[in-house]
C-alpha positions, 0 to 999 in steps of 0.5 A: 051282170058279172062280177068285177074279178070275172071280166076279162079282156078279150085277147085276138091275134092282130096285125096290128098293135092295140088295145081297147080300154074303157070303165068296168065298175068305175075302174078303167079296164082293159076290154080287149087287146092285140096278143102282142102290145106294149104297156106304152099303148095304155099312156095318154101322152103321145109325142106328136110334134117331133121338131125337124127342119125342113131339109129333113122333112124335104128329104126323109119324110116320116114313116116311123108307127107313132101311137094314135089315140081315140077317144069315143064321144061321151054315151050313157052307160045301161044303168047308170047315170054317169057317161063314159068314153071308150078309147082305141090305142093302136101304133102306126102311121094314120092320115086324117080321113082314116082317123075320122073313119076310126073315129066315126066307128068307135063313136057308133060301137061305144054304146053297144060295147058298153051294153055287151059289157054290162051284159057280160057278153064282152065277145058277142059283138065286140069281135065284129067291131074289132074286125072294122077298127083293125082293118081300117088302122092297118089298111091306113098303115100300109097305105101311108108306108107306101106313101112315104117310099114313093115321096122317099124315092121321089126326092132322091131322084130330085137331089140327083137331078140336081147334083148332076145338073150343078155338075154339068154347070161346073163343068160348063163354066170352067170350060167357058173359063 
């Protein structure tokens, strides 16, 4: 086991911006983190219902990175009788079917992360683990920016059809006149 001034939170280069935060010695700890984050990530408040009306959500559809948390289900940590959660923060865009993938991950990493920590081989597996989580939010990011060009450019090809069309009709119905 290390000591509580000896754990230190591993560092990877990332495409993405996250961190990892879970309980060392009954304090919250970083365990890992992108090189490059922002202190916001570590909050637990995250704005999720921006209020929009709904010509703004027809037109401009959201593609603005938000923070996502994860929270991991409750596991027993090695030799203690108290449980615990691991929670992965990450900015980005992220539809449900990824979050439930990030979730399913977390969910069946937390105990061997706790395990490595315990141990003090917080870099054995956490790496791999990272690798998945990382992949994943990121994939999900780029999909759901792609996603929201296509719906971008697809309305503004619909509100020129219909401008064009109420020109037409004008035009139609001041000739008819």
């Amino acid at each position: 086991m290390i000591n509580k001034n000896e754990v230190r939170e591993l560092i990877v280069d990332s495409p993405i911006e996250f961190v990892l935060v879970g309980t060392y010695l009954n304090e919250r700890v970083i365990l890992a983190r992108s090189r490059k984050y922002n202190i916001d990530l570590l909050s637990d408040i995250s704005i999720h219902n921006r209020k929009t009306n709904n010509v703004s959500k027809f037109f401009f559809v959201n593609s603005t990175p938000r923070v996502n948390h994860i929270n991991s289900r409750l596991v027993r940590k090695s030799g203690m009788d108290r449980q615990d959660t691991l929670k992965f923060s990450w900015r980005g865009i992220c539809n449900s079917e990824d979050f439930s993938k990030i979730q399913e991950i977390l969910d069946m990493s937390t105990p061997l992360i706790y395990l490595d920590t315990y141990k003090g081989r917080l870099d054995n597996n956490l790496k791999w683990i990272l690798a998945d989580l990382v992949y994943i939010a990121n994939e999900a990011n780029k999909h759901s920016q792609s996603v929201s060009k296509k719906r971008k450019l697809i309305n503004i090809s619909f509100a020129l059809v219909y401008i064009i069309f109420a020109i037409f009709f004008l035009i139609y119905t001041s000739i008819k006149l």
